[in-house]
PDB file of N, H, CA, C and O in Angstrom:
ATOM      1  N   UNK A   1      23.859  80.697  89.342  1.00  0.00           N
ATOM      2  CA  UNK A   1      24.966  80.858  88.422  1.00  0.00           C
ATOM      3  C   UNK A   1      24.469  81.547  87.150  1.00  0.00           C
ATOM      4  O   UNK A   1      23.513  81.131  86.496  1.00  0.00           O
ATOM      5  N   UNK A   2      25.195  82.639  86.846  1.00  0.00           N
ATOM      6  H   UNK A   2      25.972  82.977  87.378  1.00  0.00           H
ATOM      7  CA  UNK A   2      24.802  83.270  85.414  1.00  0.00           C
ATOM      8  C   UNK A   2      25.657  82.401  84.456  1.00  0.00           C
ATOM      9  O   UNK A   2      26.723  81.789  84.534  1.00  0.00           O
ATOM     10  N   UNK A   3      24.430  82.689  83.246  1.00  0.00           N
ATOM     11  H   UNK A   3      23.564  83.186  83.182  1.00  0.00           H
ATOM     12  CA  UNK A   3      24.949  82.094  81.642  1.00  0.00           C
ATOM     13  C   UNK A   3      26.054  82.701  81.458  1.00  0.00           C
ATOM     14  O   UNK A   3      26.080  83.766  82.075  1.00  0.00           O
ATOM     15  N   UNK A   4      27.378  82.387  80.624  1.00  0.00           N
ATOM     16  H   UNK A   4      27.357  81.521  80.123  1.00  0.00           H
ATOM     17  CA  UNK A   4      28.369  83.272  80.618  1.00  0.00           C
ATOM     18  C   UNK A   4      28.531  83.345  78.757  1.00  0.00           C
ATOM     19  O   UNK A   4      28.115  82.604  77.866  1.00  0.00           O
ATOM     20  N   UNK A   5      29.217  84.421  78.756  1.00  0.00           N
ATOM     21  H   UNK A   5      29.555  85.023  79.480  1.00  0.00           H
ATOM     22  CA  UNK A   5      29.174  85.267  77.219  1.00  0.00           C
ATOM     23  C   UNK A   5      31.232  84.751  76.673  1.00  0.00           C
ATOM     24  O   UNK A   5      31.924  85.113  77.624  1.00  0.00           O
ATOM     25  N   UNK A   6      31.789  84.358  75.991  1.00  0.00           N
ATOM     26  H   UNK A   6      31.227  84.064  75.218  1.00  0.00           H
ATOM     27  CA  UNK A   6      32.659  84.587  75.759  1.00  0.00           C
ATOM     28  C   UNK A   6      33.009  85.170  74.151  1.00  0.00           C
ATOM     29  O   UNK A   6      32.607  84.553  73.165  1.00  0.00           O
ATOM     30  N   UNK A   7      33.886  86.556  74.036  1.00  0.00           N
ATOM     31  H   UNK A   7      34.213  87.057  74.838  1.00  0.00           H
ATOM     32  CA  UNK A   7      34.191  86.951  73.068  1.00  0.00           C
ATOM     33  C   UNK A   7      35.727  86.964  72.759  1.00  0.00           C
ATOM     34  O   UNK A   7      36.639  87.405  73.459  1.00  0.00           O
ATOM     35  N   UNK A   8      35.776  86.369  71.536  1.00  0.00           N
ATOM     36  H   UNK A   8      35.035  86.011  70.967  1.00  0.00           H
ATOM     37  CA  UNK A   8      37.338  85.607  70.778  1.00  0.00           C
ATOM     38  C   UNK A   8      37.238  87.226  69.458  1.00  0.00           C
ATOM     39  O   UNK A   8      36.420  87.732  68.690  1.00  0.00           O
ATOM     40  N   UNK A   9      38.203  87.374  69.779  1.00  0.00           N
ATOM     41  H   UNK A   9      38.867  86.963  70.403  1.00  0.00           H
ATOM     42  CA  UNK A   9      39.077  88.824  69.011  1.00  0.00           C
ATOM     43  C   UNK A   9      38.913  88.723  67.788  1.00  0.00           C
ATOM     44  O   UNK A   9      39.560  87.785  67.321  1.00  0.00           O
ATOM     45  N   UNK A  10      38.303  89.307  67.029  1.00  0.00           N
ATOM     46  H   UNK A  10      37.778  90.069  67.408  1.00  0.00           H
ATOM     47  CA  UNK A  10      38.430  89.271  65.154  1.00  0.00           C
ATOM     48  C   UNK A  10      40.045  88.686  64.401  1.00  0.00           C
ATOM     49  O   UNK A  10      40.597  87.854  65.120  1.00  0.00           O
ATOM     50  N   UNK A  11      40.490  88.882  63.642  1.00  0.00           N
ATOM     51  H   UNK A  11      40.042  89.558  63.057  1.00  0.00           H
ATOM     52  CA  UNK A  11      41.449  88.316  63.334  1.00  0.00           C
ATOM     53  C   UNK A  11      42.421  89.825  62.802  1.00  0.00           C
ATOM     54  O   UNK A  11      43.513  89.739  62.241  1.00  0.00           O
ATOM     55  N   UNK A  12      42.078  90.474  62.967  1.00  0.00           N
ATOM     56  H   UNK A  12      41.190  90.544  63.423  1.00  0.00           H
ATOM     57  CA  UNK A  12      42.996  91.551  62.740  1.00  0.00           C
ATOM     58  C   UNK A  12      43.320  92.626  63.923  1.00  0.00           C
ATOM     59  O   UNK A  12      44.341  93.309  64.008  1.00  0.00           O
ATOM     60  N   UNK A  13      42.249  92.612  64.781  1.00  0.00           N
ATOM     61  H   UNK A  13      41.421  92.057  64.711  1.00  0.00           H
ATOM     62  CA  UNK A  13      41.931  93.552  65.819  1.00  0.00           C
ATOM     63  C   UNK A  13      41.876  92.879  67.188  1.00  0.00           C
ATOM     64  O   UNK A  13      41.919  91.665  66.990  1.00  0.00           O
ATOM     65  N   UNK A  14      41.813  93.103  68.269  1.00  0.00           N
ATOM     66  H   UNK A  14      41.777  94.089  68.430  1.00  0.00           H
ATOM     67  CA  UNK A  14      41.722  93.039  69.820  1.00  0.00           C
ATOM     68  C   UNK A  14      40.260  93.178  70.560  1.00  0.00           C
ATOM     69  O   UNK A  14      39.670  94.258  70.525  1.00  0.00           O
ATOM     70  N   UNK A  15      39.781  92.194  71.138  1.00  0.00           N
ATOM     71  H   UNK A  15      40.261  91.317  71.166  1.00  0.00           H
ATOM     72  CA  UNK A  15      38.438  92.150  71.452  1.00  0.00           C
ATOM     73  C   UNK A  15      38.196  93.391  72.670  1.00  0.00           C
ATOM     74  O   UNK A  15      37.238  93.362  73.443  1.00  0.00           O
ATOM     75  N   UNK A  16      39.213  94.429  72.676  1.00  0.00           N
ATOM     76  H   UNK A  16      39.991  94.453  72.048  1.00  0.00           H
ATOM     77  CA  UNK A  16      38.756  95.726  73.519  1.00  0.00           C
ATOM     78  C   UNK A  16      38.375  96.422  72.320  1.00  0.00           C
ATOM     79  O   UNK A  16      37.347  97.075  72.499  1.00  0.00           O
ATOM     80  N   UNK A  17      38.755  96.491  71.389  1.00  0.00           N
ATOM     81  H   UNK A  17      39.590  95.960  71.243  1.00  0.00           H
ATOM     82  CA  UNK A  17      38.260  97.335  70.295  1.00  0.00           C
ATOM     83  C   UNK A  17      36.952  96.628  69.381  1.00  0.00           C
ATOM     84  O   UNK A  17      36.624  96.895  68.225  1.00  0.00           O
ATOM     85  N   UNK A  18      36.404  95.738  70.234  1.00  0.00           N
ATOM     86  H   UNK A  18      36.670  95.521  71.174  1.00  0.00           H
ATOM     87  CA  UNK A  18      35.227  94.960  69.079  1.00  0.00           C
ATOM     88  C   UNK A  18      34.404  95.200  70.017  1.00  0.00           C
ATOM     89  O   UNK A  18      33.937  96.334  70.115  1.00  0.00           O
ATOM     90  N   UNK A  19      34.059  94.232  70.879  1.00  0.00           N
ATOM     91  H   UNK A  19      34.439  93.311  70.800  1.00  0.00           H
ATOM     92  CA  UNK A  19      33.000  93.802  71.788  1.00  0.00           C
ATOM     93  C   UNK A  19      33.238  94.811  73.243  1.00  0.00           C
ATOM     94  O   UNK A  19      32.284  95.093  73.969  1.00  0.00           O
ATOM     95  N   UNK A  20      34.599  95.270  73.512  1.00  0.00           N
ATOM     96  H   UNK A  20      35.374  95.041  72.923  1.00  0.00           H
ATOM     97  CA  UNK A  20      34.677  96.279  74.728  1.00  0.00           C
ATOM     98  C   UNK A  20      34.849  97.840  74.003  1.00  0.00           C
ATOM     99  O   UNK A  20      35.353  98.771  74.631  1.00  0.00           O
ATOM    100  N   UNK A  21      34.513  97.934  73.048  1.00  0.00           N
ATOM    101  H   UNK A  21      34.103  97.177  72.538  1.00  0.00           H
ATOM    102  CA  UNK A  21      34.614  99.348  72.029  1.00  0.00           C
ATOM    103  C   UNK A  21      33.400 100.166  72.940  1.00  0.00           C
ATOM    104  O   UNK A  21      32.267  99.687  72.900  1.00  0.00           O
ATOM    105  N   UNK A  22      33.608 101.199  73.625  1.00  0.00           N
ATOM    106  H   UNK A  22      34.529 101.587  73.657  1.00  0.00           H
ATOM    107  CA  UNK A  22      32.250 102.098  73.859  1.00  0.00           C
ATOM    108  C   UNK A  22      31.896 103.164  72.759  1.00  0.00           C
ATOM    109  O   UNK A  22      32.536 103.890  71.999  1.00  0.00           O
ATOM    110  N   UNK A  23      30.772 102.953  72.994  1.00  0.00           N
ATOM    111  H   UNK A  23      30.252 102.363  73.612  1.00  0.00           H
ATOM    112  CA  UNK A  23      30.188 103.553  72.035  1.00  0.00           C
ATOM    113  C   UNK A  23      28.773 104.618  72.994  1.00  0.00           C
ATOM    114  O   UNK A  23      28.004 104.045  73.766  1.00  0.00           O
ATOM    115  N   UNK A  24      28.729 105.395  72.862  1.00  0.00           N
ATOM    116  H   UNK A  24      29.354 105.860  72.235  1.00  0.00           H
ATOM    117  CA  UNK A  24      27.527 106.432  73.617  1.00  0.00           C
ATOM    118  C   UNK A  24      27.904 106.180  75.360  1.00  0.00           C
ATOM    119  O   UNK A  24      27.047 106.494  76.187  1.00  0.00           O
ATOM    120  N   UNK A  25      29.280 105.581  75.826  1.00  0.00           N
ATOM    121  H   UNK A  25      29.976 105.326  75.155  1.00  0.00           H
ATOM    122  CA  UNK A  25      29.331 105.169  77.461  1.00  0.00           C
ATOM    123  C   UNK A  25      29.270 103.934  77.625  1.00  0.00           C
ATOM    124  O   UNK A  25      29.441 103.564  78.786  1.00  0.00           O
ATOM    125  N   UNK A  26      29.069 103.094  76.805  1.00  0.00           N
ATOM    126  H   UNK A  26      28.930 103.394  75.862  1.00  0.00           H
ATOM    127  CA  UNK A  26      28.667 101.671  77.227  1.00  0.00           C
ATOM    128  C   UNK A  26      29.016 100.887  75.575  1.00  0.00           C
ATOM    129  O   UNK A  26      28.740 101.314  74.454  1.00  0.00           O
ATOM    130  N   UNK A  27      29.789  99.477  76.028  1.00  0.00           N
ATOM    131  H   UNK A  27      30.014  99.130  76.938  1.00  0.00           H
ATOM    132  CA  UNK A  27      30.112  98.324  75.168  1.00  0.00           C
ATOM    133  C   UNK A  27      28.742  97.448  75.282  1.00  0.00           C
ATOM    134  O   UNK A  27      27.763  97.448  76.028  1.00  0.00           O
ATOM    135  N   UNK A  28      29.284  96.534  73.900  1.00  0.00           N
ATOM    136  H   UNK A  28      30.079  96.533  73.294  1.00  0.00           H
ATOM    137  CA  UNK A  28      28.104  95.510  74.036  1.00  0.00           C
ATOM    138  C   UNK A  28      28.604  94.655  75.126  1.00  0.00           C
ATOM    139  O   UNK A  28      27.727  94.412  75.955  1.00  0.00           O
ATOM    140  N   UNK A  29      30.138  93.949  75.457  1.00  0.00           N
ATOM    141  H   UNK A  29      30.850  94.147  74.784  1.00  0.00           H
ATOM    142  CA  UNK A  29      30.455  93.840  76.956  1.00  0.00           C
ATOM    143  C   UNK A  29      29.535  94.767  78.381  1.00  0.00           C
ATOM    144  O   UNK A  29      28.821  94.287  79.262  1.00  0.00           O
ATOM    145  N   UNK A  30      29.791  95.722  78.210  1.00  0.00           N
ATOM    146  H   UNK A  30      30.370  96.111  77.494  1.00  0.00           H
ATOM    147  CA  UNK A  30      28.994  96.189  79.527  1.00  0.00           C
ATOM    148  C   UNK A  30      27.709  96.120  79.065  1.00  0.00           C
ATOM    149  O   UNK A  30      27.314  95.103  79.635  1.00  0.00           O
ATOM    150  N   UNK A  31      26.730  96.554  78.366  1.00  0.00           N
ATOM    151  H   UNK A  31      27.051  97.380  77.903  1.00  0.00           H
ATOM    152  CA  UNK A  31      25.264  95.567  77.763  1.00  0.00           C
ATOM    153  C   UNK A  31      24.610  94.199  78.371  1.00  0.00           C
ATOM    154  O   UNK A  31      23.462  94.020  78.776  1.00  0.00           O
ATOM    155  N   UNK A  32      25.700  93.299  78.304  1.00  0.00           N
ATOM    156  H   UNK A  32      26.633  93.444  77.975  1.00  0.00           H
ATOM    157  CA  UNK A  32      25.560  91.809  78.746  1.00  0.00           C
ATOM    158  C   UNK A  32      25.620  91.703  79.877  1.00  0.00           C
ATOM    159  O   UNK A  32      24.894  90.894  80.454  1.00  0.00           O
ATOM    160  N   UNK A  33      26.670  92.633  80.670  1.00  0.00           N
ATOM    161  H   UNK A  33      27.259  93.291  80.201  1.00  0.00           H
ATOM    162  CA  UNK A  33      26.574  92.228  82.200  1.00  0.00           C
ATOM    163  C   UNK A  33      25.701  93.280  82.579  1.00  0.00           C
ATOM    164  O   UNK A  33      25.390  93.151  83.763  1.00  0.00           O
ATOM    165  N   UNK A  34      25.277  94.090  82.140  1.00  0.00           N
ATOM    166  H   UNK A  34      25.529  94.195  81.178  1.00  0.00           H
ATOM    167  CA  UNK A  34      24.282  94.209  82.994  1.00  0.00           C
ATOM    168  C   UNK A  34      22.881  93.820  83.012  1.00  0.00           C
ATOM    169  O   UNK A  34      22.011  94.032  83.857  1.00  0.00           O
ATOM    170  N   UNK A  35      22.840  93.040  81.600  1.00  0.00           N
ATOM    171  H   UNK A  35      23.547  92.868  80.914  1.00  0.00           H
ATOM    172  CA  UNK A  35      21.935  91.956  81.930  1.00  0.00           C
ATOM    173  C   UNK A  35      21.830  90.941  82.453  1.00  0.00           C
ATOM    174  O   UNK A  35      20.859  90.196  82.322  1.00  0.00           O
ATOM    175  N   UNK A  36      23.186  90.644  83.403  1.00  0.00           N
ATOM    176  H   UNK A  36      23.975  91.250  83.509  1.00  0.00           H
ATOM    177  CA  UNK A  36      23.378  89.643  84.218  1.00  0.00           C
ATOM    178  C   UNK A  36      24.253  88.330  83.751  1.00  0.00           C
ATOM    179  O   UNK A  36      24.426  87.292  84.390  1.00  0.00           O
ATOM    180  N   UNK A  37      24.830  88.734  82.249  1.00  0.00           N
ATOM    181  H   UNK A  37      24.689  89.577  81.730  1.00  0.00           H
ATOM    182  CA  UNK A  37      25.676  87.347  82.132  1.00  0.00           C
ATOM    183  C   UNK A  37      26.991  87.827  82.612  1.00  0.00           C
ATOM    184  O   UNK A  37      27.437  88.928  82.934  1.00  0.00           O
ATOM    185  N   UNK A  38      27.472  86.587  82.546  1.00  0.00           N
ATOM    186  H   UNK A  38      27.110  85.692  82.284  1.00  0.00           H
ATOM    187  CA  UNK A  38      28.856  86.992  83.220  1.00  0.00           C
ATOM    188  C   UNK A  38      29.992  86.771  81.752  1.00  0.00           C
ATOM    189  O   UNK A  38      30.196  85.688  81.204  1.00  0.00           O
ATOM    190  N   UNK A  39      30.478  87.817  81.435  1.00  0.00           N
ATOM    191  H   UNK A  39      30.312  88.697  81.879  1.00  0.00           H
ATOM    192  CA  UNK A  39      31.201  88.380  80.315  1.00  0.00           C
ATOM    193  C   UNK A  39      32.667  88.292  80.071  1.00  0.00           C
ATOM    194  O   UNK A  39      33.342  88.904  80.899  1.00  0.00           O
ATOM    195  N   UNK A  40      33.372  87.623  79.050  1.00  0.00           N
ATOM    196  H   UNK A  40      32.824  87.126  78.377  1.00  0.00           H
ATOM    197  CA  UNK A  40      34.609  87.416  78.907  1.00  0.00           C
ATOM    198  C   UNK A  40      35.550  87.736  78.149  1.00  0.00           C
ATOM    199  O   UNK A  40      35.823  86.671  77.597  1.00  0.00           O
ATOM    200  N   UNK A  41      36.239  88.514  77.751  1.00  0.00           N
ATOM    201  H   UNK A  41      36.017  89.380  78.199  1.00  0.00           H
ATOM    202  CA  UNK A  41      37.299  88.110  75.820  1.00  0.00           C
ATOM    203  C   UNK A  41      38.474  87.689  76.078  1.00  0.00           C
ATOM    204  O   UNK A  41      39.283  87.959  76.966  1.00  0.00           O
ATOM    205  N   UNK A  42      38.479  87.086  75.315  1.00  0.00           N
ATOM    206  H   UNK A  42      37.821  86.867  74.594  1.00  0.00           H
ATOM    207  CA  UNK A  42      39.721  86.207  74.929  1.00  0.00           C
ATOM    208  C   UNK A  42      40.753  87.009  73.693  1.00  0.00           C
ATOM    209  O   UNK A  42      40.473  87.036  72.495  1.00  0.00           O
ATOM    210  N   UNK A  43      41.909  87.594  74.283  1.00  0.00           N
ATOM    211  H   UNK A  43      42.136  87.573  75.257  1.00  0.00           H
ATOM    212  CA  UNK A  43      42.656  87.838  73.062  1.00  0.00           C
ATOM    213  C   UNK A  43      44.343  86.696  72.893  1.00  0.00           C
ATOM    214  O   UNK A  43      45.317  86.451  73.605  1.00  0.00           O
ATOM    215  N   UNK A  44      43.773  86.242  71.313  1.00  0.00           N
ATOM    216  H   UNK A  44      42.982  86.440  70.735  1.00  0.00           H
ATOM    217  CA  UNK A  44      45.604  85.135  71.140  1.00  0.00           C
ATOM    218  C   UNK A  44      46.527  85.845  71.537  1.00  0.00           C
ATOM    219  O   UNK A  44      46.492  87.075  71.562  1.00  0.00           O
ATOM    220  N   UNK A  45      47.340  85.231  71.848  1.00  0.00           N
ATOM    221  H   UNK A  45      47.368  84.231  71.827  1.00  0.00           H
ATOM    222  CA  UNK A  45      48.680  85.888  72.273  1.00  0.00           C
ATOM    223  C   UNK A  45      49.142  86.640  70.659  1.00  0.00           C
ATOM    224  O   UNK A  45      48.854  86.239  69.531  1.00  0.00           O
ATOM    225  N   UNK A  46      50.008  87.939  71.104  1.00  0.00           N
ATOM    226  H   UNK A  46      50.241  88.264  72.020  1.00  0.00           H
ATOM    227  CA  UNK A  46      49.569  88.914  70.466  1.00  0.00           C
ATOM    228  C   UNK A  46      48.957  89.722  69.851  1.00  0.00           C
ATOM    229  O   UNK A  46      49.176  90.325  68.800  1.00  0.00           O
ATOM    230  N   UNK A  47      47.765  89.712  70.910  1.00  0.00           N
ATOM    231  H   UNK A  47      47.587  89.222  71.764  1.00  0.00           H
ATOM    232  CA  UNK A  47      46.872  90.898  69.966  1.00  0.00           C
ATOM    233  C   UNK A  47      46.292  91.341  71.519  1.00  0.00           C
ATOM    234  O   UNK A  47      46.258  90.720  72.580  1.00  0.00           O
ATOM    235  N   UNK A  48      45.936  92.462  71.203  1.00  0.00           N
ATOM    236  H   UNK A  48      45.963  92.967  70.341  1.00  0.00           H
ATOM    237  CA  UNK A  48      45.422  93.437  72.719  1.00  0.00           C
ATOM    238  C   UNK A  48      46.465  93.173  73.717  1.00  0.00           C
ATOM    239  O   UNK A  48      47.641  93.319  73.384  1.00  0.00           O
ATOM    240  N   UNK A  49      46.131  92.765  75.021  1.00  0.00           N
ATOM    241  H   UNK A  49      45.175  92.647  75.292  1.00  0.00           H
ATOM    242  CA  UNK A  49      46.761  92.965  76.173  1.00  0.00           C
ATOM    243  C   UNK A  49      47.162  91.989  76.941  1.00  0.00           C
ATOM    244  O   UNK A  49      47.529  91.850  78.107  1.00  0.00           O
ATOM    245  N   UNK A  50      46.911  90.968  75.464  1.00  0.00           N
ATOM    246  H   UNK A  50      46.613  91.081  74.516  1.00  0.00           H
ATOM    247  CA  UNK A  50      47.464  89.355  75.998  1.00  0.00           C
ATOM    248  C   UNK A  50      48.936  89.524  76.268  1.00  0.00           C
ATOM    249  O   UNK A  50      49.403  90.645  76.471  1.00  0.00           O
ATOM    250  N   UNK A  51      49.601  88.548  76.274  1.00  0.00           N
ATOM    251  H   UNK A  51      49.222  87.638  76.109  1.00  0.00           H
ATOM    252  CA  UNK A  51      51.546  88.247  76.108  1.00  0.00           C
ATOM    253  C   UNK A  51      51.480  88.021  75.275  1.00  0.00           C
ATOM    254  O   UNK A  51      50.472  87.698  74.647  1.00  0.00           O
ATOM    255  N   UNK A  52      53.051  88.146  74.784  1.00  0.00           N
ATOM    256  H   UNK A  52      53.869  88.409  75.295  1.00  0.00           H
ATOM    257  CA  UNK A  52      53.843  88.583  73.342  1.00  0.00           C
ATOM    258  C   UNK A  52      54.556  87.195  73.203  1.00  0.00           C
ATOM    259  O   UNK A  52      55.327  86.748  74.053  1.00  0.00           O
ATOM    260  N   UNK A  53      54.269  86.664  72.223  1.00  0.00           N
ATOM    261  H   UNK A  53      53.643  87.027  71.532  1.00  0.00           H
ATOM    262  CA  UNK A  53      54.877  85.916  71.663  1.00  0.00           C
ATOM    263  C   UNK A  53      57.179  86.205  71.865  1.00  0.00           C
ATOM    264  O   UNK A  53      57.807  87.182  71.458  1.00  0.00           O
ATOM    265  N   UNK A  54      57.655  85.171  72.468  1.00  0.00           N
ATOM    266  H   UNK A  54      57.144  84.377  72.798  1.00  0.00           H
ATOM    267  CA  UNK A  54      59.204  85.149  72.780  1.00  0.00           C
ATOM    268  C   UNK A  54      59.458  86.418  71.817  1.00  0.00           C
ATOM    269  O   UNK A  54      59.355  87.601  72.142  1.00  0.00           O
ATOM    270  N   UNK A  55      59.722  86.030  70.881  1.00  0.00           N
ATOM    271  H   UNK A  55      59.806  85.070  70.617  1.00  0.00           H
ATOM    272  CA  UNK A  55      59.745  86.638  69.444  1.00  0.00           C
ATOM    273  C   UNK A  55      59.309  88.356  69.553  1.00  0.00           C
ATOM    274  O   UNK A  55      60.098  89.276  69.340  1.00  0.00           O
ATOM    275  N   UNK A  56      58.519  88.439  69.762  1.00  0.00           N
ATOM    276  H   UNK A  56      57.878  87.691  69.935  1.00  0.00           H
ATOM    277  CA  UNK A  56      57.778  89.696  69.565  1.00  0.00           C
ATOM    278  C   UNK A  56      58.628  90.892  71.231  1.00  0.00           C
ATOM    279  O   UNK A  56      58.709  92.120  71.214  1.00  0.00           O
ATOM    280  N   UNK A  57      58.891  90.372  71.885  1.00  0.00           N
ATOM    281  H   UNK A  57      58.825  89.374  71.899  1.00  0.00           H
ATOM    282  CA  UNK A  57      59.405  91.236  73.193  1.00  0.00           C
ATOM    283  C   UNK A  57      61.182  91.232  73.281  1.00  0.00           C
ATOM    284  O   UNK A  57      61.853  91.625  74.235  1.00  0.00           O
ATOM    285  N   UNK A  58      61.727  90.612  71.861  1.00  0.00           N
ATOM    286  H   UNK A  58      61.182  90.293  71.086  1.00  0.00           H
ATOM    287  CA  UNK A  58      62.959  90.954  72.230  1.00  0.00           C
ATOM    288  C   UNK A  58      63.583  92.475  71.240  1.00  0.00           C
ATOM    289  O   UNK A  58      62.850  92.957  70.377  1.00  0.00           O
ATOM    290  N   UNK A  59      64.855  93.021  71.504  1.00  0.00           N
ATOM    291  H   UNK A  59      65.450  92.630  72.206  1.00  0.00           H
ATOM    292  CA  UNK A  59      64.940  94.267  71.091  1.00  0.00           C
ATOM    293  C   UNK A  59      65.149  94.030  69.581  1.00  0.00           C
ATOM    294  O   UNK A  59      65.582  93.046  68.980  1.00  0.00           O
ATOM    295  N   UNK A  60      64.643  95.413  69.087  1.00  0.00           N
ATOM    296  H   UNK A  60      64.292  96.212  69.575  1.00  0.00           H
ATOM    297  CA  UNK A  60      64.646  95.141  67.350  1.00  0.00           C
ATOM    298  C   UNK A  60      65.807  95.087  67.114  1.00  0.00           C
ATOM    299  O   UNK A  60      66.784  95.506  67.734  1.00  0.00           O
ATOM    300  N   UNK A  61      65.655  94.328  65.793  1.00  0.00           N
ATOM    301  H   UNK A  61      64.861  93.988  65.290  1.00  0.00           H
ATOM    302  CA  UNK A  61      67.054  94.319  64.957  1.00  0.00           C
ATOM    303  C   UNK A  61      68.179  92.781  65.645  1.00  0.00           C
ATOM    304  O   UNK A  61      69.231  92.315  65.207  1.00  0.00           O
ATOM    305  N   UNK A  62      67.075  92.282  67.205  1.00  0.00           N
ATOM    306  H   UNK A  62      66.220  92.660  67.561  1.00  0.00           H
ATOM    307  CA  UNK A  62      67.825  91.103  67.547  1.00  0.00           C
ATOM    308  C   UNK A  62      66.922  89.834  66.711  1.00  0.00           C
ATOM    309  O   UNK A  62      67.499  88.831  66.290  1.00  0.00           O
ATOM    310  N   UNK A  63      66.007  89.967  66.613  1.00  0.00           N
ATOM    311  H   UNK A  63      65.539  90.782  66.955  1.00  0.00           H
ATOM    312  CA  UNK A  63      64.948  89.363  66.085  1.00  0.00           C
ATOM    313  C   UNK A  63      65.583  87.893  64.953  1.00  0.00           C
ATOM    314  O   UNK A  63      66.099  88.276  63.903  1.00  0.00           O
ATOM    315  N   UNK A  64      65.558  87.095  65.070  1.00  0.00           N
ATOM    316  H   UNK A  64      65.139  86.784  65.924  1.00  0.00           H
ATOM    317  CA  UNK A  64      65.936  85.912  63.937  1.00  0.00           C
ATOM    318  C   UNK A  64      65.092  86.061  62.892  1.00  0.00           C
ATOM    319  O   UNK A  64      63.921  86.301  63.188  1.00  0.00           O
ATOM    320  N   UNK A  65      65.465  85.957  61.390  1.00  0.00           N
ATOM    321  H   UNK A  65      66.416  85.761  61.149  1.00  0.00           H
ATOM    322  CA  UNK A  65      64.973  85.871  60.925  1.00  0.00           C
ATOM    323  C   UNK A  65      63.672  84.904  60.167  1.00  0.00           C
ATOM    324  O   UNK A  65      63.823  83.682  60.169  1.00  0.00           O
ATOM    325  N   UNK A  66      62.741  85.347  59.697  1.00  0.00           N
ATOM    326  H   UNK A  66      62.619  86.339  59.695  1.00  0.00           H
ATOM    327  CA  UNK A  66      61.264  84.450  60.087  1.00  0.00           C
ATOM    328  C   UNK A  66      61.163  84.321  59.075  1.00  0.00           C
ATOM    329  O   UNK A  66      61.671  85.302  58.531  1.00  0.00           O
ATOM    330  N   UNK A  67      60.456  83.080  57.768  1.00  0.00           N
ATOM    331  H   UNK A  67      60.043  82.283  58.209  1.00  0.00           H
ATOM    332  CA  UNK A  67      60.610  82.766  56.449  1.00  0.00           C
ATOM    333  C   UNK A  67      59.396  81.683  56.511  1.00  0.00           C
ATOM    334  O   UNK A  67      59.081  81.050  55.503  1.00  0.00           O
TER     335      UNK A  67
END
């Protein structure tokens, strides 16, 4: 069993643009696995390519207002 790596998303940005960002062909994600850990990110719901918050996927202008 490989050690496993998990990466949690900055707070403004999406952990494809942090830790899966390539840079010269290769992320620090692809880095790790190919040193054999087994590699993860975690993005909160809404941010990257997680699901959208109820709220966030209905059409604009239906939106309730948020306070």
């Amino acid at each position: 069993m490989n050690e496993a790596v998990l990466f949690i998303h900055g707070a403004s940005f999406p952990s494809e643009l942090a830790s899966g960002f390539k840079i010269g062909g290769a992320s620090w994600m692809d880095h790790l696995t190919n040193a054999g850990y087994d590699v993860f990110a975690l993005d909160f719901l809404g941010y990257g390519k997680s699901d959208r918050y109820d709220y966030m996927s209905n059409e604009v202008g239906k939106n309730e207002q948020r306070g």
